[in-house]
DSSP file (Angstrom, degrees, kcal/mol; ACC not computed):
  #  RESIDUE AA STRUCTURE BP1 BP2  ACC     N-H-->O    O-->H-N    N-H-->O    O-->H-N    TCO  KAPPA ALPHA  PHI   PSI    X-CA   Y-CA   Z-CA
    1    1 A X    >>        0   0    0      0, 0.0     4,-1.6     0, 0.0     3,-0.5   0.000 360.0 360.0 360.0 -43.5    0.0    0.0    0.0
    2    2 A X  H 3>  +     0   0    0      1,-0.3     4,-1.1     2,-0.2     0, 0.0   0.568 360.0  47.4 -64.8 -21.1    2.8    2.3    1.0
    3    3 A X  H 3> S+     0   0    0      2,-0.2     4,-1.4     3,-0.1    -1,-0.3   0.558 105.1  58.0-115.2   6.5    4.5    2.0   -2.5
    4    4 A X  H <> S+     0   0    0     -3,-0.5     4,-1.2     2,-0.2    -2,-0.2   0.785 116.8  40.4 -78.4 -23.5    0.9    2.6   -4.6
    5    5 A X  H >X S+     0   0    0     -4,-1.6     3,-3.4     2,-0.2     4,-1.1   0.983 110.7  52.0 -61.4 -70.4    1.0    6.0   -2.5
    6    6 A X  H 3X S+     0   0    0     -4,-1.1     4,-1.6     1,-0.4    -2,-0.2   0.709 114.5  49.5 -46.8 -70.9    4.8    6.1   -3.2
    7    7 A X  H 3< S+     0   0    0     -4,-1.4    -1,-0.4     1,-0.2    -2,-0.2   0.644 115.8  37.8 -41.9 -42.9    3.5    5.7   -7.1
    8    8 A X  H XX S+     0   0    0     -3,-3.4     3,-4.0    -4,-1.2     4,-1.8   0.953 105.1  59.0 -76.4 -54.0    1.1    8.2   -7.2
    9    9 A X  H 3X S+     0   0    0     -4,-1.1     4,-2.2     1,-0.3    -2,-0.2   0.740 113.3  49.1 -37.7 -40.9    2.6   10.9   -5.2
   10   10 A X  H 3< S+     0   0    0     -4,-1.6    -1,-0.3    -5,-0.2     4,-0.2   0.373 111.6  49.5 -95.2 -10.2    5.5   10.4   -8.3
   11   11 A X  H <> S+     0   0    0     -3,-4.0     4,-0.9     2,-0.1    -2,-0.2   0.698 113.9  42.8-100.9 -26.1    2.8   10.6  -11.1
   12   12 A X  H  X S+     0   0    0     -4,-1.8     4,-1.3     2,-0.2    -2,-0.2   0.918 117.1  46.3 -76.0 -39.7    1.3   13.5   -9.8
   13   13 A X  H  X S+     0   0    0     -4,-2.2     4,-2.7     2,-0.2    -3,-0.2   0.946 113.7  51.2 -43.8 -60.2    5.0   15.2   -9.0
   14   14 A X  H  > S+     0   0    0      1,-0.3     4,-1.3     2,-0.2    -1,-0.2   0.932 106.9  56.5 -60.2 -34.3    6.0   14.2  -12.4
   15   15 A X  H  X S+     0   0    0     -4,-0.9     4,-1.4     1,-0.2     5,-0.3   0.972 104.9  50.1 -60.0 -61.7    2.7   15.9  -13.8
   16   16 A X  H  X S+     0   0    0     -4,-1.3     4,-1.3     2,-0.2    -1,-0.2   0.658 112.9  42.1 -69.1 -32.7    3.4   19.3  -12.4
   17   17 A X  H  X S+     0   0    0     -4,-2.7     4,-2.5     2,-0.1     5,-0.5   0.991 112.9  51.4 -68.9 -64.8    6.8   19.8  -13.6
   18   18 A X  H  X S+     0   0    0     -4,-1.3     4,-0.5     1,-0.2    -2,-0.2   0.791 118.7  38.8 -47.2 -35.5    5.9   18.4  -17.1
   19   19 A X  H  X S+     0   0    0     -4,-1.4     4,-2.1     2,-0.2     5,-0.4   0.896 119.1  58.6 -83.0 -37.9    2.3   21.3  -17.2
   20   20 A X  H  X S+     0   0    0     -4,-1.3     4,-2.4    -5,-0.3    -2,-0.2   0.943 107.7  44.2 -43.5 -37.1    5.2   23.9  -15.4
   21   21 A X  H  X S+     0   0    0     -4,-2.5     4,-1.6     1,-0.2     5,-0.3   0.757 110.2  46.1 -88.2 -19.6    7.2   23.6  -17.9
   22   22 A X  H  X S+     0   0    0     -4,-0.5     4,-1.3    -5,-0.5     5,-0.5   0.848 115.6  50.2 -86.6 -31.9    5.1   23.9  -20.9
   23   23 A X  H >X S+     0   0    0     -4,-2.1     4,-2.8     1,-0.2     3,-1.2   0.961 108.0  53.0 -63.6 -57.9    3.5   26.9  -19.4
   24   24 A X  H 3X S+     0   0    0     -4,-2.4     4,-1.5    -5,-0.4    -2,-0.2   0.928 118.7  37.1 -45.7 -55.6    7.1   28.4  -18.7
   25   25 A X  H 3< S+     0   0    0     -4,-1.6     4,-0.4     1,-0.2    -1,-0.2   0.629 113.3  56.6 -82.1 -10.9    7.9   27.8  -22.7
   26   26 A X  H XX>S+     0   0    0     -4,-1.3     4,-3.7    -3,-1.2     3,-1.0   0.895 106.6  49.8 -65.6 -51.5    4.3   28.8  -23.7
   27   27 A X  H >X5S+     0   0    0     -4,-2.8     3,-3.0    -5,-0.5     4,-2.4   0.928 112.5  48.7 -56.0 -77.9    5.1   32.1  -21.8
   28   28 A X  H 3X5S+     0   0    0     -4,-1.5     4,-1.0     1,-0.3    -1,-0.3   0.667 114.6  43.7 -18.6 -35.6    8.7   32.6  -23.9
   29   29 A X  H <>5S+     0   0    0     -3,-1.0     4,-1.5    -4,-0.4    -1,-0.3   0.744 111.5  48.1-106.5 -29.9    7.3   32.0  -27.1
   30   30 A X  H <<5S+     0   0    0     -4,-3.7    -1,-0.3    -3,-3.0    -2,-0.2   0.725 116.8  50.0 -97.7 -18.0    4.2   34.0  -26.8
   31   31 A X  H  <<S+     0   0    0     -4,-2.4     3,-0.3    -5,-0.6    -2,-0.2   0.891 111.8  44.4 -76.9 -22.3    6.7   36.7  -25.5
   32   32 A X  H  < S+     0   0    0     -4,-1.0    -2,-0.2     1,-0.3     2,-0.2   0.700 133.3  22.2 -97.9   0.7    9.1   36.3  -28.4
   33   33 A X    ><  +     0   0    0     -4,-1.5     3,-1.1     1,-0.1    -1,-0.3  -0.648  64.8 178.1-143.2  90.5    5.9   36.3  -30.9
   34   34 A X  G >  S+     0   0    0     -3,-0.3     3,-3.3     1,-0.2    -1,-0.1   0.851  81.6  60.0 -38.1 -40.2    2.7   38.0  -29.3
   35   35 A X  G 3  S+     0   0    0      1,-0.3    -1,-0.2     2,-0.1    -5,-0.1   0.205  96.2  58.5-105.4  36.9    0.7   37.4  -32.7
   36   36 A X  G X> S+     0   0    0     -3,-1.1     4,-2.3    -7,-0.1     3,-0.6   0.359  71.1 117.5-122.3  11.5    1.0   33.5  -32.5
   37   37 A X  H <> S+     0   0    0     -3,-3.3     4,-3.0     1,-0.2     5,-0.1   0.791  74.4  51.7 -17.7 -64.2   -0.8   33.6  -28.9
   38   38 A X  H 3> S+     0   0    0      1,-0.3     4,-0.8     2,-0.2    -1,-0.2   0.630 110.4  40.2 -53.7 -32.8   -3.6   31.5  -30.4
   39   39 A X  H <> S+     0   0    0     -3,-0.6     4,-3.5     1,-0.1    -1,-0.3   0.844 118.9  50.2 -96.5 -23.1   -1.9   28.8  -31.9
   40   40 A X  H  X S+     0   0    0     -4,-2.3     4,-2.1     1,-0.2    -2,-0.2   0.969 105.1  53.4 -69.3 -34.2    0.4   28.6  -28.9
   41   41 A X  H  X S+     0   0    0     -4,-3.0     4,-3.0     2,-0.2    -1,-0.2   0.744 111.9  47.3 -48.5 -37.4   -1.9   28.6  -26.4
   42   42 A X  H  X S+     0   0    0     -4,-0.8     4,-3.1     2,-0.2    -1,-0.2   0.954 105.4  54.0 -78.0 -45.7   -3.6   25.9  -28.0
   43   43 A X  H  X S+     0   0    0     -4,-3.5     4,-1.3     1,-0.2    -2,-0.2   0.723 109.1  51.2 -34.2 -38.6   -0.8   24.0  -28.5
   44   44 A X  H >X S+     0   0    0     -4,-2.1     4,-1.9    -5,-0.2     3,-0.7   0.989 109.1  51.5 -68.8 -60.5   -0.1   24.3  -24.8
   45   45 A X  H 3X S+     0   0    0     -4,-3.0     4,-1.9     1,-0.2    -2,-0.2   0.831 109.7  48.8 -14.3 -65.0   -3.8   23.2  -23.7
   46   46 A X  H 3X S+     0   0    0     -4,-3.1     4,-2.3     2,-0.2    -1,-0.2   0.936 113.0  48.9 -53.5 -43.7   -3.6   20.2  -25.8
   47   47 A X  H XX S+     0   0    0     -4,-1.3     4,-1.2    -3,-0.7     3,-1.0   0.997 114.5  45.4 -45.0 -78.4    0.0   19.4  -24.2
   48   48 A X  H 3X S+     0   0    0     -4,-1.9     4,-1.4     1,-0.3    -1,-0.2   0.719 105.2  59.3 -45.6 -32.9   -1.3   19.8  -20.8
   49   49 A X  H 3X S+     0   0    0     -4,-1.9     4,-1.4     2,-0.2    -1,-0.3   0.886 112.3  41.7 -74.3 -51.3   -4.5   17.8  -21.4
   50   50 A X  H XX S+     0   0    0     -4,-2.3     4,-1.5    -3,-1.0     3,-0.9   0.937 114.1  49.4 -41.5 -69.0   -2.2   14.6  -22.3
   51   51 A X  H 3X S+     0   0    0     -4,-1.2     4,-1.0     1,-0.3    -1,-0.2   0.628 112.0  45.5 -49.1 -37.1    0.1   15.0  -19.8
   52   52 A X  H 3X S+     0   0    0     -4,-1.4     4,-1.9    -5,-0.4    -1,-0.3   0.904 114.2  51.4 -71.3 -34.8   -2.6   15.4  -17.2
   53   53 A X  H <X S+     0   0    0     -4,-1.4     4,-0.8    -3,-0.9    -2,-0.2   0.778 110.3  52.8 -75.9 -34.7   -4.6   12.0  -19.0
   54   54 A X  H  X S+     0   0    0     -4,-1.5     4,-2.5     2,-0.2    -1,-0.2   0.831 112.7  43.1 -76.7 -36.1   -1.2   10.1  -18.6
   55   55 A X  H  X S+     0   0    0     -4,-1.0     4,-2.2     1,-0.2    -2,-0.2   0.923 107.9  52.8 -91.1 -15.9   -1.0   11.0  -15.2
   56   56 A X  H  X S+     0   0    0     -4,-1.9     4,-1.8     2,-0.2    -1,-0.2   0.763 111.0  50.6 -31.1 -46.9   -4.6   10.3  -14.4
   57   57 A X  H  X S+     0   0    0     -4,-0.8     4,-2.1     2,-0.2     5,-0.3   0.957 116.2  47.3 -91.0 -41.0   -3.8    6.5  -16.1
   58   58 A X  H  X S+     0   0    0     -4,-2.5     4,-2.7     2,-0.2    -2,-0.2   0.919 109.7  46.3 -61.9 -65.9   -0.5    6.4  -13.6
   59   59 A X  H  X S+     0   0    0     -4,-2.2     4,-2.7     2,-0.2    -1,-0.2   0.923 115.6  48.8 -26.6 -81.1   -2.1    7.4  -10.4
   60   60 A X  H  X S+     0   0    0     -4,-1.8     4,-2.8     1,-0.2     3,-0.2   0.910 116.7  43.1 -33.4 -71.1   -5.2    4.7  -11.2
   61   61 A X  H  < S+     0   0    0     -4,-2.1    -2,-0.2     1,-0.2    -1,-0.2   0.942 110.7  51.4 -50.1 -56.0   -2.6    1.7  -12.0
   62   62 A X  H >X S+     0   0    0     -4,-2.7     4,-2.2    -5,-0.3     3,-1.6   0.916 115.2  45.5 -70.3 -40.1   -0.2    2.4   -9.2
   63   63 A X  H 3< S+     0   0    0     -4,-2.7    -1,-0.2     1,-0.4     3,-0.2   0.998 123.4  34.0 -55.7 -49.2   -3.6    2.3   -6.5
   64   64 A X  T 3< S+     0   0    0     -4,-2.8    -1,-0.4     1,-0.3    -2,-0.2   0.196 108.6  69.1 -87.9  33.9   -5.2   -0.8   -7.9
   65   65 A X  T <4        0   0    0     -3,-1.6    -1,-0.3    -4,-0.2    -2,-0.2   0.717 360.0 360.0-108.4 -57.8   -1.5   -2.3   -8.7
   66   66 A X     <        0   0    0     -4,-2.2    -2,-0.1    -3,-0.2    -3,-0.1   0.663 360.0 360.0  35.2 360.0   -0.9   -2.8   -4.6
């Protein structure tokens, strides 16, 4: 039980750097081209949305793994 916590605690960690970082490089890019906001933004959304669905599937395996 102590290492499905162990497992989730480490998909969820891994989750928040991976959406940190794409926000941090969103931010750059829409700073070094203001009038590509729109596609970057989206591009970031979609990113984040994965990232979040992969850690969603990690979290779920590691509980029911025990």
């Amino acid at each position: 039980m102590v290492l499905a916590g162990i497992g989730a605690g480490l998909a969820a960690i891994g989750a928040g750097i991976g959406i940190g970082r794409i926000g941090g490089s969103a931010m750059d890019a829409i700073a070094r081209q203001p009038e590509a906001t729109s596609k970057i933004q989206t591009a970031m959304i979609i990113a984040a949305a994965l990232i979040e669905g992969v850690a969603l599937f990690a979290v779920v395996v590691a509980l029911i793994a025990k």
